[in-house]
C-alpha positions in Angstrom: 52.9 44.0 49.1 50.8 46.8 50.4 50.4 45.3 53.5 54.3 44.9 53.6 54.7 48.5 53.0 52.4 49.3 55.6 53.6 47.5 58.2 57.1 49.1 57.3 55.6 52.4 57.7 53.6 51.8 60.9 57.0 50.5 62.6 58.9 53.8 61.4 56.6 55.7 62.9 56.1 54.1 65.7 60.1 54.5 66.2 59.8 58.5 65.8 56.9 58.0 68.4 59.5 56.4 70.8 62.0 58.7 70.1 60.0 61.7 70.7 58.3 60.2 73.7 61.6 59.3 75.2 62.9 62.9 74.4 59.7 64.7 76.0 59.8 62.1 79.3 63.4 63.3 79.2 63.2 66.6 79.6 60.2 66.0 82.6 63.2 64.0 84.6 60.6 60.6 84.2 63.7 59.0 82.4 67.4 60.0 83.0 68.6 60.0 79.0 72.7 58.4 79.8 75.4 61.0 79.1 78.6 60.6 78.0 80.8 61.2 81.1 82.3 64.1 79.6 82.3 65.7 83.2 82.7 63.1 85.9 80.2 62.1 88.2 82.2 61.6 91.2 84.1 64.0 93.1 81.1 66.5 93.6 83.1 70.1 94.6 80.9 72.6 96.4 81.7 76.2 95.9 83.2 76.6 100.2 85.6 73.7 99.0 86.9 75.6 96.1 87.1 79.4 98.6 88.9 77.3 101.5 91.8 75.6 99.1 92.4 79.5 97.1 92.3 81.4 100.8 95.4 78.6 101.8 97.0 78.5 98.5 96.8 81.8 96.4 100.4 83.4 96.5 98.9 86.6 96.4 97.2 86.3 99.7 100.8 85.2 100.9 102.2 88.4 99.0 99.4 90.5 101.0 100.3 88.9 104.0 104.4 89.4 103.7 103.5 93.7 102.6 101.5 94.0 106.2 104.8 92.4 107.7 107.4 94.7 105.8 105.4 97.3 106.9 105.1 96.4 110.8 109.5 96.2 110.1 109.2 99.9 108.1 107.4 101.1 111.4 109.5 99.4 114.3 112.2 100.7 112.5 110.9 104.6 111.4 110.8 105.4 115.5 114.4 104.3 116.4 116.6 107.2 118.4 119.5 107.2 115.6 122.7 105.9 116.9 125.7 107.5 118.7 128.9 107.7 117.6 131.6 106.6 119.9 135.6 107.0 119.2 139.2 107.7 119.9 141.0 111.0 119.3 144.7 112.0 119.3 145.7 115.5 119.3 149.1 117.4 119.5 151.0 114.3 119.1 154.7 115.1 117.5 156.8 112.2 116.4 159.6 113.3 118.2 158.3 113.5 121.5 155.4 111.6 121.2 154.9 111.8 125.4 155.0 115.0 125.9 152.9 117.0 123.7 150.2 114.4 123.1 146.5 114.8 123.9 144.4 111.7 123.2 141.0 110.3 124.7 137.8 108.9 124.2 134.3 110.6 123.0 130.8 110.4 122.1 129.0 112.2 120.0 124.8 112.2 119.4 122.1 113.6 117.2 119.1 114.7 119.1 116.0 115.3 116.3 114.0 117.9 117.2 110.5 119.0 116.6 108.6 115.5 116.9 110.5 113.7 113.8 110.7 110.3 114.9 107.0 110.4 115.9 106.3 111.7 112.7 108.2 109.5 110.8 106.7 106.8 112.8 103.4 108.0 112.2 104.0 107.8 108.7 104.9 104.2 108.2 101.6 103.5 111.0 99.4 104.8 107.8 101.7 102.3 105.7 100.7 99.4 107.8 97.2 100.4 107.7 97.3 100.8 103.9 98.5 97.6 103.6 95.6 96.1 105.7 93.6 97.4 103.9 95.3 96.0 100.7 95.2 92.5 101.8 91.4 93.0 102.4 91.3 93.8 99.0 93.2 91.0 97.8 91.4 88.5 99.7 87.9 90.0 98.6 89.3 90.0 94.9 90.2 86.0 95.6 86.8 85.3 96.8 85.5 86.9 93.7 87.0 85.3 90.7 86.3 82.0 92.3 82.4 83.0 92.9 82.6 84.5 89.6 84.7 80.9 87.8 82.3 78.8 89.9 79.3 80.2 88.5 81.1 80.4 85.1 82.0 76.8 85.5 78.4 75.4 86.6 77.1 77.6 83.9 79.3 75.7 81.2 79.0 72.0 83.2 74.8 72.6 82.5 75.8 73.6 78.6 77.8 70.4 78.1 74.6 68.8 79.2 72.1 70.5 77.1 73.8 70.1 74.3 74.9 66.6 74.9 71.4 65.5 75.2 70.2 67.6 72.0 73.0 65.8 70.0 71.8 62.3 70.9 68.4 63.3 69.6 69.3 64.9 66.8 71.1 61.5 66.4 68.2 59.6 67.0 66.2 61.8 64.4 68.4 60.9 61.7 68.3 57.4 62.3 64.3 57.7 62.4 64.7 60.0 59.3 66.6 57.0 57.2 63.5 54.5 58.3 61.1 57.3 56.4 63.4 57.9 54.0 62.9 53.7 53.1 59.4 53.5 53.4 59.2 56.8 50.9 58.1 58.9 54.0 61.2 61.6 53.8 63.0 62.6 50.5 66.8 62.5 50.3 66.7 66.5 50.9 64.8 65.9 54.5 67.6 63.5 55.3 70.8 65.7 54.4 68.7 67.9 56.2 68.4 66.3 59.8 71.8 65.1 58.7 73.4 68.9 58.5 71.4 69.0 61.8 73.2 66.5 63.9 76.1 67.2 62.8 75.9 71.2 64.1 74.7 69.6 67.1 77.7 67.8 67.8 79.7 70.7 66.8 77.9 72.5 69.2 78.5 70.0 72.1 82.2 69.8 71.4 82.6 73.5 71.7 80.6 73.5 75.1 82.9 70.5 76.0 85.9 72.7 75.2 84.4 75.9 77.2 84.1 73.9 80.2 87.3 72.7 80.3 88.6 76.3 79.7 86.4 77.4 82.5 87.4 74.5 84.8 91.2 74.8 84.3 91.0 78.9 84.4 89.0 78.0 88.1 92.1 75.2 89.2 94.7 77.8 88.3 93.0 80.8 90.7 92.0 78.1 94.0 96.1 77.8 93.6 96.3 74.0 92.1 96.5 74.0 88.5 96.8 70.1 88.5 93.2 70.0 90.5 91.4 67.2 88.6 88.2 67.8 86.9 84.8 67.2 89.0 81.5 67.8 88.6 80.8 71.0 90.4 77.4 71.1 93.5 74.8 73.7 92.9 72.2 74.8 91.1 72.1 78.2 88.9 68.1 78.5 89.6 68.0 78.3 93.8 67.6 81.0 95.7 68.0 83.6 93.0 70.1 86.9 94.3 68.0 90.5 95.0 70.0 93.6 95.5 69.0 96.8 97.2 70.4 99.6 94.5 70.7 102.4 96.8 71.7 100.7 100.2 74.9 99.1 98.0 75.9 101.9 96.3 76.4 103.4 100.1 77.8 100.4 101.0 80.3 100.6 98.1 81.3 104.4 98.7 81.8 103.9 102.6 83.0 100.6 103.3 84.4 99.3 100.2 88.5 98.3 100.5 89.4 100.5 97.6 87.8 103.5 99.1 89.7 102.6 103.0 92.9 102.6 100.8 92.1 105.8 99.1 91.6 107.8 102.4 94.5 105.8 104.1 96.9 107.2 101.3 95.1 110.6 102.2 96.4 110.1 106.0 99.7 109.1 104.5 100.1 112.2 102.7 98.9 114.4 105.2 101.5 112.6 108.0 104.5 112.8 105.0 103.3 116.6 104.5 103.9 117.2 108.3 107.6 115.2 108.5 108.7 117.2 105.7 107.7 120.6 107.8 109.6 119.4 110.7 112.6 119.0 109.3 112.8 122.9 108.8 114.0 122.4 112.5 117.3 121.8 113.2 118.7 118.9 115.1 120.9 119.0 118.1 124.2 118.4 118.2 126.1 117.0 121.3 130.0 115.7 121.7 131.8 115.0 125.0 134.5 112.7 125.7 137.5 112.5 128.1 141.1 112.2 127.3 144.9 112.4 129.0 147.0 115.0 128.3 150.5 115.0 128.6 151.8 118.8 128.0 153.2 120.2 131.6 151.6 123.3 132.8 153.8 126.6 132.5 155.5 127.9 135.5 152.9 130.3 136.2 152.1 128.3 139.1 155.3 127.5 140.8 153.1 124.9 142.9 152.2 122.9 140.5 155.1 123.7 137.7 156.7 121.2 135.2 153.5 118.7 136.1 151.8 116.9 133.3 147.7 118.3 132.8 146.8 114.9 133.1 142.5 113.6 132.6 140.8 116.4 130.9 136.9 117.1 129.9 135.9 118.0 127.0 131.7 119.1 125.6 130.3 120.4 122.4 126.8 121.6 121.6 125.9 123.1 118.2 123.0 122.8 115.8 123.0 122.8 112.1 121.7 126.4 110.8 118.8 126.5 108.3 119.9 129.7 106.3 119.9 128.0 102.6 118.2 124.7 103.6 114.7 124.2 104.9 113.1 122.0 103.0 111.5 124.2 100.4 111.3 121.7 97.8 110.2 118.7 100.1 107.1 120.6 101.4 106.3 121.4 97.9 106.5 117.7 96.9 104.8 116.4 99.9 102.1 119.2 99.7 101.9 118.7 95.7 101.8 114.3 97.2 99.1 115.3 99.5 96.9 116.9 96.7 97.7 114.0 94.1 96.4 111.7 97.3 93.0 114.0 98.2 92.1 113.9 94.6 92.4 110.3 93.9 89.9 109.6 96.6 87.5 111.8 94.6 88.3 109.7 92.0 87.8 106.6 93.5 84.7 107.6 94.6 83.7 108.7 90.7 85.1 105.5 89.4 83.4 103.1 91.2 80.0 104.9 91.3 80.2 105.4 87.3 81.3 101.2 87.6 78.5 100.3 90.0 76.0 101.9 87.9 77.4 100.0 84.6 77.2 96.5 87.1 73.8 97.9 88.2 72.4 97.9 84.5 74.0 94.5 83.8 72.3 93.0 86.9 68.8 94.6 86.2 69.3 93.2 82.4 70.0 89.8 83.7 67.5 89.8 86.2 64.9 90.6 83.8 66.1 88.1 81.3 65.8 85.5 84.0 62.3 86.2 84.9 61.2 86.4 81.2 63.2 83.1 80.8 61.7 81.5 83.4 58.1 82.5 83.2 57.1 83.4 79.9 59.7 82.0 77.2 60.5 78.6 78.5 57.1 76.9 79.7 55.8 78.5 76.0 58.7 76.9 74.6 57.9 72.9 76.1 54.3 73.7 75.5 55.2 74.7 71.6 56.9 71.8 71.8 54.3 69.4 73.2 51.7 70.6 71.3 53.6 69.3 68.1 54.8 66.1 69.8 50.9 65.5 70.4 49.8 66.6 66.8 52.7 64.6 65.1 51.2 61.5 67.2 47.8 62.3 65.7 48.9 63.1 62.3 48.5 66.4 62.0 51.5 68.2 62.4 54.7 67.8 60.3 57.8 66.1 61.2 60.1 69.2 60.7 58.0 71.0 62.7 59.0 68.9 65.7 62.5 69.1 64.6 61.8 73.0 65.1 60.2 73.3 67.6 62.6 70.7 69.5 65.6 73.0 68.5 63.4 76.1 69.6 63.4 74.7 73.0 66.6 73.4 73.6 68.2 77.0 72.5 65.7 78.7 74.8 67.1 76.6 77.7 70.8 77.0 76.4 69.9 80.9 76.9 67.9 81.1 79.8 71.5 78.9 81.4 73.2 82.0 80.1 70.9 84.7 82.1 71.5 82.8 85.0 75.3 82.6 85.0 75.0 87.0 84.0 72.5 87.7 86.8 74.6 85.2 89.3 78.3 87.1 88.1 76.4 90.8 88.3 75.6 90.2 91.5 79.1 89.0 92.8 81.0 91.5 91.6 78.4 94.5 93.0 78.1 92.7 96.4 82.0 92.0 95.9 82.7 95.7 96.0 83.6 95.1 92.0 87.3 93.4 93.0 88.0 91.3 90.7 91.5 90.0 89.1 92.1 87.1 92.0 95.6 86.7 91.0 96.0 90.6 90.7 98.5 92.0 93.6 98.6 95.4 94.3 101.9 96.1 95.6 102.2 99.2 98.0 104.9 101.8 97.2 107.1 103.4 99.7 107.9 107.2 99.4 
């Protein structure tokens, strides 16, 4: 009977030595632990696939495109000469003797604008089209972004699922191993609730990582433009070629060549070029009419030569200008200058707002960065070497087994974390090198005035 019990006893723990020894050759990549295909193996997606498929089928990169286009119409049309005005007149004509009183013809009559409107007005919408160059930069910078910024998010989740599948099958394994104690006398019923209560947080744990990446992946199919894309396993790895940023060279970078700063000082331009069409139209326009037209009235006998003869084809021209005594514009140069004020001080605050953001995105990146390097050189190798060095002394007999359990936990949430750092630091540093756009499916639409 004793050596019955023994044997029992050897063979349990010889099964936690398995599982143990399969978990740690596990995490050293010696064996490949099966996963449930939760995310498929097979299509792989690299992040240039995902970039080409938004840039063709975003509509707001359409919508970007379709603004520079209304505003290459707006400026092809701002510059046209306005049309004449052609017509008929009939003067003088009495019912009674409708031929021989009657004056009647044809005319033409023209606005000439004065004081350099058109080009002004042209010069006006040629700031428009610019601004809405600019725009679509924007947008397509914006675009590029949130797919950097999903990929990432994605990859970060797709590496979750698989940390937390593989400590759910061990925690699984442990209460299996924790049942053969439990019937040799080894573990009490409270250690097996225990491990119990354990694997099943693990496997609430996976589920919600399960759920997050399928958020993340749907959120990512739904800004590339395809919200039916199928799920696949996304190419990459958080930890290669880790991202450094030069703080002062991006932050000149960001106040001089960033799209929402070109915007800002092309509404500037706008302003100033509205400012100058409204102080031009304090100048009149001129006014021309000239036509030609028969008249039938006989001439008087002044001139016995030519009495009792019809006046026949005569000339007629009309000049005039419109005089600015009540009218000139008062209230539009107020409202323009008042526009152009508005316009100089937004680019002020533009420039404010992104600095004050950029040093906010600065402080998130250095955090990250940090985190990482901490992550990576201190907290996770003492993590697997906590963890070894309680494998070992379980095999020798010296170390509990709830202190593997710990320290097995210890690790796995270390890793879960140091994922996390690596999906901040990678986001922190698209968004700062991404001139802070974000909001891919986000259009800014330009206004006329």
């Amino acid at each position: 009977m004793i050596w019955s019990n023994f044997a029992i006893h050897l063979r349990a723990i010889g099964a936690l030595l398995f599982v143990f020894t399969l978990s740690t050759a596990a995490r050293s990549q010696e064996i490949q632990r099966p996963r449930r295909q939760v995310i498929p193996a097979e299509p792989v997606m690299r992040l240039e696939d995902l970039e080409a498929m938004a840039l063709q089928r975003n509509p707001t990169l359409a919508q970007a495109d379709a603004a520079i286009r209304a505003a290459q119409g707006r400026r092809k049309q701002a510059g046209l000469f306005p049309n004449p005005v052609a017509g008929y007149f009939l003067e003088e004509f009495a019912f009674r003797s409708p031929g021989q009183t009657a004056e009647q013809g044809a005319f033409i009559e023209q606005t000439i604008p004065l004081g350099g409107k058109l080009s002004k007005a042209r010069r006006v919408v040629e700031h428009e089209e610019n601004r809405a160059t600019a725009l679509a930069e924007a947008q397509r910078m914006r675009v590029t972004n949130s797919i950097r910024l999903l990929y990432y998010e994605t990859l970060g989740a797709q590496r979750l699922v698989e940390l937390r599948d593989d400590l759910s099958q061990l925690a699984r394994e442990a209460v299996d191993v924790t049942k053969e104690l439990s019937n040799v006398g080894q573990a009490d019923r409270p250690d097996q609730l225990e491990i119990e209560i354990e694997a099943e947080r693990a496997e609430i744990e996976f589920l919600k990582a399960q759920n997050d990446w399928t958020r993340s992946w749907n959120t990512l199919a739904i800004m590339v433009g395809n919200p039916g894309l199928p799920p696949a396993r996304l190419a990459g790895n958080l930890e290669e070629e880790l991202p450094k940023l030069n703080d002062d060279e991006w932050l000149v970078l960001l106040q001089n060549d960033s799209p929402q700063m070109k915007v800002a000082r092309m509404e500037v331009m706008r302003a100033n070029a509205v400012l100058e069409r409204a102080r031009a139209e304090r100048i009149p326009d001129l006014f021309l009419r000239g036509g030609l037209g028969y008249n039938y009235e006989r001439f008087e006998p002044v001139v016995p030569s030519i009495s009792g003869q019809r006046k026949g084809l005569e000339g007629r021209f009309e000049i005039g200008i419109n005089v600015p005594i009540f009218n000139r514009n008062q209230g539009g140069i107020a409202a323009a200058q008042a526009e152009y004020d508005i316009a100089h001080r937004e680019l002020e605050r533009v420039r404010l707002s992104l600095t004050s953001r950029f040093t906010a995105g600065l402080r998130e990146y250095r955090n990250a960065q940090q985190m990482v390097e901490r992550y990576r050189t201190q907290v996770v190798p003492r993590a697997r070497e906590a963890y070894r060095t309680y494998l070992t002394n379980f095999r020798q007999m010296a170390a509990a087994y709830p202190q593997v359990l710990i320290a097995q936990r210890t690790l796995f949430q270390v890793e879960v974390e140091y994922a996390q750092a690596l999906v901040q630091l990678r986001e922190s540093v698209v968004r700062l090198r991404g001139y802070l756009l974000e909001g891919g499916l986000d259009f800014e639409r330009g206004v006329e005035k």
